[in-house]
C-alpha positions as MATLAB code, in Angstrom:
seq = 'XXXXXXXXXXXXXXXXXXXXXXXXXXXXXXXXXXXXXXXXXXXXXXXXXXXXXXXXXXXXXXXXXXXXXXXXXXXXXXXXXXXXXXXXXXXXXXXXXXXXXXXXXXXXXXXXXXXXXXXXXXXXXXXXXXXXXXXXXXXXXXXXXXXXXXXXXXXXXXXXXXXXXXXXXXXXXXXXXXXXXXXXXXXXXXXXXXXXXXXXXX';
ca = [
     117.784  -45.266   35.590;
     114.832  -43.278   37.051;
     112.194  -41.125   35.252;
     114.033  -37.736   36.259;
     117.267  -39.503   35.205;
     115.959  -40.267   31.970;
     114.318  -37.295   31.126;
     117.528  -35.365   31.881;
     119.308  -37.777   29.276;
     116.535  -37.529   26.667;
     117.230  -34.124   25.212;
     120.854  -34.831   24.802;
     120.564  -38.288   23.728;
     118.347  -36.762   20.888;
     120.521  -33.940   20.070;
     123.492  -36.117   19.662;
     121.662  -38.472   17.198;
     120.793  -35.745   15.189;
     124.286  -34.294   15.170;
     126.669  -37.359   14.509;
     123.961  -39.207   12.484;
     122.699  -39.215    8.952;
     120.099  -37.730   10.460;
     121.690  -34.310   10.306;
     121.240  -32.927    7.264;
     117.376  -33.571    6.688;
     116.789  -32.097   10.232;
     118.616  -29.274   10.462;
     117.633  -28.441    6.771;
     114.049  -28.926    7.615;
     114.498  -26.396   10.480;
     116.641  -24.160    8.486;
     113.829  -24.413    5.484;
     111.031  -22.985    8.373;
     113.620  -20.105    8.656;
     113.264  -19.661    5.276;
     109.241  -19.403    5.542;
     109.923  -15.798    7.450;
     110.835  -14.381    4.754;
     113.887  -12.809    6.150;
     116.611  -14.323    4.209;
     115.124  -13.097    0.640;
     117.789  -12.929   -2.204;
     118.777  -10.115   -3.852;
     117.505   -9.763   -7.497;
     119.387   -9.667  -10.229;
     119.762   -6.770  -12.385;
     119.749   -5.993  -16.494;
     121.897   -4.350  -18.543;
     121.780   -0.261  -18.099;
     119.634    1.091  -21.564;
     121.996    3.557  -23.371;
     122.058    6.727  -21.745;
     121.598    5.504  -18.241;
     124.240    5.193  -15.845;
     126.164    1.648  -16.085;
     125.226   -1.085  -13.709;
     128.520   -2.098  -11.697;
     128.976   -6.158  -12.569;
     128.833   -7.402   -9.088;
     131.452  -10.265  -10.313;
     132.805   -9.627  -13.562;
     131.740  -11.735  -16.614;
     131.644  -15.679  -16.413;
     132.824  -15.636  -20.247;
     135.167  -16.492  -22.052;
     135.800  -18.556  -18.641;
     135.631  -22.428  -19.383;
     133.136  -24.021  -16.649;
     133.619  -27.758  -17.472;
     130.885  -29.550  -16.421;
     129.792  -33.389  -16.127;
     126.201  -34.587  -15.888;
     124.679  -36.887  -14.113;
     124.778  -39.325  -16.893;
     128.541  -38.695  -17.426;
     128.638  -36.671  -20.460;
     130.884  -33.839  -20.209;
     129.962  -29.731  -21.217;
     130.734  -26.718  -20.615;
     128.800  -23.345  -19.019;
     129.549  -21.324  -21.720;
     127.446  -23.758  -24.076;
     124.717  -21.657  -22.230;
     125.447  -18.345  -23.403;
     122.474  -16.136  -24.785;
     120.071  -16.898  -21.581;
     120.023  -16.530  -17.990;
     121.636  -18.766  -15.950;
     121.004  -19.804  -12.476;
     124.165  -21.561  -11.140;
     123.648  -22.904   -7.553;
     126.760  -24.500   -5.826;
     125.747  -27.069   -3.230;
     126.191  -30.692   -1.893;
     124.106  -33.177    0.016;
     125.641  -32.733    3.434;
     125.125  -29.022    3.693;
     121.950  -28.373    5.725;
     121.472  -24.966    4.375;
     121.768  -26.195    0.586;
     118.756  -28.816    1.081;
     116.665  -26.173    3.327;
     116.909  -23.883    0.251;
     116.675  -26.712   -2.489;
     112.481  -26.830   -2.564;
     112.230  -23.287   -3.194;
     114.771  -23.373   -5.920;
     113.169  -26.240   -7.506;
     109.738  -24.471   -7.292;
     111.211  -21.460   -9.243;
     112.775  -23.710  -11.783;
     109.462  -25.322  -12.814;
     108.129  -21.824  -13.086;
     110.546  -20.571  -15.964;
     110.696  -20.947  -19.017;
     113.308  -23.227  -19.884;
     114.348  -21.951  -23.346;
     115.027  -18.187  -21.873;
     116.494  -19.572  -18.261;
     119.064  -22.061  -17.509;
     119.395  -23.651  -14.017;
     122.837  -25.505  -13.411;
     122.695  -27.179  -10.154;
     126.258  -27.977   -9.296;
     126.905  -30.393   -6.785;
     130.127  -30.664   -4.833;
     129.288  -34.177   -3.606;
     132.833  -36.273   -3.618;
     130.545  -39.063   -4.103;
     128.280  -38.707   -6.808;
     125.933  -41.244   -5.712;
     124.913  -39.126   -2.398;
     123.694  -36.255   -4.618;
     121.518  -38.559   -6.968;
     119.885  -39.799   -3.734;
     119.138  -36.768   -2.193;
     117.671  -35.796   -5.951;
     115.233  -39.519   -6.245;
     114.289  -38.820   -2.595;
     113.040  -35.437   -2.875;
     111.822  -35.647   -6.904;
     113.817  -32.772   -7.893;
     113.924  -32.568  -11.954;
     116.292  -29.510  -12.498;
     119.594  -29.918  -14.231;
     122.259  -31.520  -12.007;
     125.931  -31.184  -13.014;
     129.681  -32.191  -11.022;
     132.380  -29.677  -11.894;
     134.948  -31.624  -14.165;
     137.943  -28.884  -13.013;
     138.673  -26.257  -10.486;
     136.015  -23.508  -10.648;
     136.942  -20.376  -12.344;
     136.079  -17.180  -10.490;
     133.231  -16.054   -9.937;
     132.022  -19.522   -8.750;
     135.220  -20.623   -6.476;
     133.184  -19.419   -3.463;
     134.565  -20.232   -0.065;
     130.974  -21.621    1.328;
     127.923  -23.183    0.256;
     125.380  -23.041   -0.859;
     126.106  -19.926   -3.216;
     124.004  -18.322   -6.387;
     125.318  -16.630   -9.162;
     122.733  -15.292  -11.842;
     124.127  -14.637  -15.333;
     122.542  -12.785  -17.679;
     122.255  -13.808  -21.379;
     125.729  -12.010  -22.347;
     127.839  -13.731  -19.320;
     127.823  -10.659  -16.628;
     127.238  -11.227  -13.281;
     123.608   -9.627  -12.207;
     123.725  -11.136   -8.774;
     125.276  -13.221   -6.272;
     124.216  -14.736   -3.286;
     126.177  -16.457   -0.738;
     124.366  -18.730    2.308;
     120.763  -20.371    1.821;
     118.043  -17.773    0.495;
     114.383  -17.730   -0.789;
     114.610  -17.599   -4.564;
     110.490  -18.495   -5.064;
     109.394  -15.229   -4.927;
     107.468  -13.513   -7.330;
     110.271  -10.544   -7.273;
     112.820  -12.946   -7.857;
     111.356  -14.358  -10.602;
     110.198  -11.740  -12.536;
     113.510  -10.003  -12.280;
     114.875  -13.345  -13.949;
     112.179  -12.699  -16.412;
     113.398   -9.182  -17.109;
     116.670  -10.059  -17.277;
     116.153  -12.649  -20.069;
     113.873  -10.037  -22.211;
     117.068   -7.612  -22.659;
     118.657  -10.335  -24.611;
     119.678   -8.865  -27.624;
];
C-alpha cells in the first residue's frame, strides 16, 4: 500500500475504531464535553414556589410524590426517592455508554461538590444493565456523588424516552425543571437557583 493509499485509509480506519470500539464513548463524550464549553447548551433553572399573592408557577411535570422511586445503591441496599423529601433533588438519568451523559457528567459533579449536601440531594441514576460498567466509569473519573440503579419501572416524571435527562425537585416533590439531552449545570445561575429553591422550604 502506498503513502497516498494509506493516507486515504487513515481517516476512516480511525473513525471506525472510534465508532465500533470501546473507544466510543470517552471520545465522542470528550468532544461533546468541548460543546459544552460554548456555553450554548445551558439548562434551564429551576423555579420556587409562587409567594402568596403572586400568580402560580405551572409544575412543568407534576409532583414526584406520593410516587414510589425504588432505588438500589451501589452497595446493594435498597431506598426509595421519597426518603428525600424536604430538599432539592437533582435526579440525573444516565448510563455509561451514552456519550452525551459522560460529556455532561464533570460539570454535574463540579456542581455537586458545590452544594450543600444537607439542603440538596443529587441521585445519579444509572441505567447500566451491568452494574459493574457504571462503577468503572465512576473509579475512572473519581466521581463521589450518590449513584443509585432503579429497583422498578420509573414512575412518571422520570420514564423519559432518552438520556441523559434532569429533573429538579423542590423540597415539597414539584417539578421546578426538566431537562432532556446533555446540558451545563455548573453555572453560577444554575446553582444559585438550586440555592433559592432550597431556602423556600417551609
Amino acid at each position: 500500500m502506498n503513502r497516498k493509499t494509506l493516507s486515504q485509509w487513515l481517516p476512516l480506519a480511525l473513525f471506525a475504531l472510534i465508532l465500533f470500539t470501546p473507544l466510543r464513548t470517552p471520545v465522542l463524550g470528550f468532544l461533546q464535553r468541548g460543546l459544552l464549553a460554548t456555553g450554548l447548551w445551558k439548562a434551564d433553572v429551576p423555579v420556587a414556589a409562587a409567594p402568596p399573592g403572586a400568580a402560580p408557577v405551572v409544575p412543568t411535570g407534576g409532583a414526584a410524590y406520593p410516587h414510589n422511586l425504588p432505588l438500589t445503591t451501589l452497595d446493594g441496599k435498597r431506598t426509595n426517592l421519597s426518603e428525600l423529601k424536604g430538599k432539592v433533588v437533582f435526579v440525573n438519568l444516565w448510563a455509561s455508554w451514552c456519550p452525551p451523559c459522560v460529556a455532561e457528567m464533570p460539570g454535574i459533579h463540579a456542581l455537586y461538590k458545590k452544594l450543600n449536601p444537607k439542603k440538596v440531594a443529587f441521585v445519579m441514576i444509572s441505567l447500566d444493565e451491568n452494574p459493574a460498567k457504571a462503577q468503572g466509569l465512576l473509579k475512572r473519573q473519581g466521581y463521589t456523588f450518590p449513584v443509585y440503579f432503579p429497583a422498578g419501572p420509573l414512575p412518571s416524571p422520570f420514564d423519559s424516552n432518552s438520556i441523559p435527562s434532569t429533573v429538579i425537585l423542590a423540597p415539597d416533590g414539584q417539578v421546578a425543571a426538566r431537562h432532556d439531552g446533555m446540558a451545563d449545570y455548573d453555572t453560577p445561575e444554575f446553582k444559585t437557583a438550586l440555592e433559592k429553591l432550597a431556602a423556600s422550604a417551609h
